[in-house]
C-alpha positions in Angstrom: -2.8 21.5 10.7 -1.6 18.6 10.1 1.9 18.7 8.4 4.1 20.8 7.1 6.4 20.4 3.9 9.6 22.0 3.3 10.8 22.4 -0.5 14.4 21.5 0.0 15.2 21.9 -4.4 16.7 19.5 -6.6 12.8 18.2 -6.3 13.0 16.8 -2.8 10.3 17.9 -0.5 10.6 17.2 3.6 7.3 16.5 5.3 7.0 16.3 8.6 3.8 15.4 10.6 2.9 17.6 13.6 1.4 15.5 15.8 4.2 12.9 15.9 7.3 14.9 14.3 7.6 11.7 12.0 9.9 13.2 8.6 9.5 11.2 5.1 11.2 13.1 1.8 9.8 13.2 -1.4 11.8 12.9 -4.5 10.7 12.9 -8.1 11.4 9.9 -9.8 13.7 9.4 -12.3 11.5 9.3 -15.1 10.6 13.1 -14.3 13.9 14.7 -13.7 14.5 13.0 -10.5 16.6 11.1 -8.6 14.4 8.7 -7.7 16.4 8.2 -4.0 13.3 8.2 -2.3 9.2 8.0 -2.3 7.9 9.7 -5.0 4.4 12.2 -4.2 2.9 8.9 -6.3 4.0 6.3 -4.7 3.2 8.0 -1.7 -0.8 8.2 -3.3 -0.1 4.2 -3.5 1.3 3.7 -0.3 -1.2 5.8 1.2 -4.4 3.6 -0.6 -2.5 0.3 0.8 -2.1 0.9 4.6 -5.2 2.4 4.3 -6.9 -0.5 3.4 -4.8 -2.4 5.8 -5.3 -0.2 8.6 -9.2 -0.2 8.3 -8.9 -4.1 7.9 -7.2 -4.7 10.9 -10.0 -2.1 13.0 -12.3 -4.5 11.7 -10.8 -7.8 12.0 -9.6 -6.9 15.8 -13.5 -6.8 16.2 -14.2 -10.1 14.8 -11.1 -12.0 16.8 -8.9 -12.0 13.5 -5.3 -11.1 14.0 -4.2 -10.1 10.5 -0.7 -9.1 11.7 2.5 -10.2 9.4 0.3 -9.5 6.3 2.1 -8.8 3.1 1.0 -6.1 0.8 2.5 -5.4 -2.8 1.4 -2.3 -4.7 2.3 -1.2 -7.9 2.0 1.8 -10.0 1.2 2.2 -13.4 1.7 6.2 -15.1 0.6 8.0 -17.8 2.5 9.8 -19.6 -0.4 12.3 -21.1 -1.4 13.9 -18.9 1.2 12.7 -16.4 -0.9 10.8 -13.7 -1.6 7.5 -11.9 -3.8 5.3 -14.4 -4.0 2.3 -12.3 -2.7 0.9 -9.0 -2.4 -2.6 -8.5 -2.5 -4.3 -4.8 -2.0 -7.6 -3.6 -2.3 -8.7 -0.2 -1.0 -11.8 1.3 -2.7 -12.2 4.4 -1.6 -15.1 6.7 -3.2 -18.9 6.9 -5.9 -18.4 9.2 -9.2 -20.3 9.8 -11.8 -17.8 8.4 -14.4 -17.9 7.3 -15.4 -17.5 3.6 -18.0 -14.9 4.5 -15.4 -13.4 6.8 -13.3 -13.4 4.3 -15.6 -11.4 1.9 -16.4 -8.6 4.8 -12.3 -7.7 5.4 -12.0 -7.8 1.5 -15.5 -5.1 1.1 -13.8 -3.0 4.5 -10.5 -3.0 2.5 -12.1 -1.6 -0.5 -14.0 0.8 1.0 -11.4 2.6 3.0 -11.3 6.6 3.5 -8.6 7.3 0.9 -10.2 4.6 -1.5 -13.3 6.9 -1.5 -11.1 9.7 -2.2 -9.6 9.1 -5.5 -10.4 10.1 -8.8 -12.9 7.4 -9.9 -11.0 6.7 -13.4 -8.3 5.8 -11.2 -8.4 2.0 -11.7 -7.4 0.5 -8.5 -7.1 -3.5 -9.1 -6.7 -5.5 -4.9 -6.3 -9.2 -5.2 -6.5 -11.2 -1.5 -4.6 -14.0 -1.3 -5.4 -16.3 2.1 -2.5 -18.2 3.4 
């Protein structure tokens, strides 16, 4: 197992992970009856893609000798309203000034775009990541 949720009402959800005992709430936005006082289960989808892509990025640039750390990333959500669903997430990293390489460059960008929750969404989910170097 690898988490377990608590619905606490008033549309909050408490998730704790098992392994670590880390606790994040859920709240429903305020567009949808919430309160919007904390992550909504969509932005979580967002946030989830991002330090996804970040994560694999940085198992991959430790390899090649690129330290990545201090890299910026802003994500935004864009809904539906019909069904009610994610239609596109944009992303934009600012990585830091580094000497790379062009080609370098290109292989974080492909690793970043192919990480495991990238593979696992819906594909009519547009999903829009812009790389900005220094």
């Amino acid at each position: 197992m690898t988490a377990t949720i608590i619905y606490k009402g008033e549309l909050r959800c408490e998730c704790t992970h098992l392994q670590s005992g880390t606790v994040i709430e859920t709240d429903a936005p305020t567009d949808n009856r919430g309160k919007g006082e904390k992550f909504s289960p969509t932005d979580t989808l967002c946030v989830a893609l991002t330090t996804c892509m970040i994560t694999t990025m940085g198992i991959r640039s430790a390899d090649m000798g690129i330290d990545l750390t201090n890299t910026q990333i802003d994500v935004t959500k864009h809904m539906l309203a019909d069904p009610r669903r994610i239609a596109k997430i944009e992303v934009i990293f600012h990585l830091p000034a580094l000497d790379v390489s062009e080609k370098d460059k290109l292989i974080l960008q492909k690793i970043g775009d192919n990480c495991p929750v990238m593979k696992s969404l819906h594909p009519d989910l547009e999903v829009m990541a812009t790389y900005k170097w220094g």
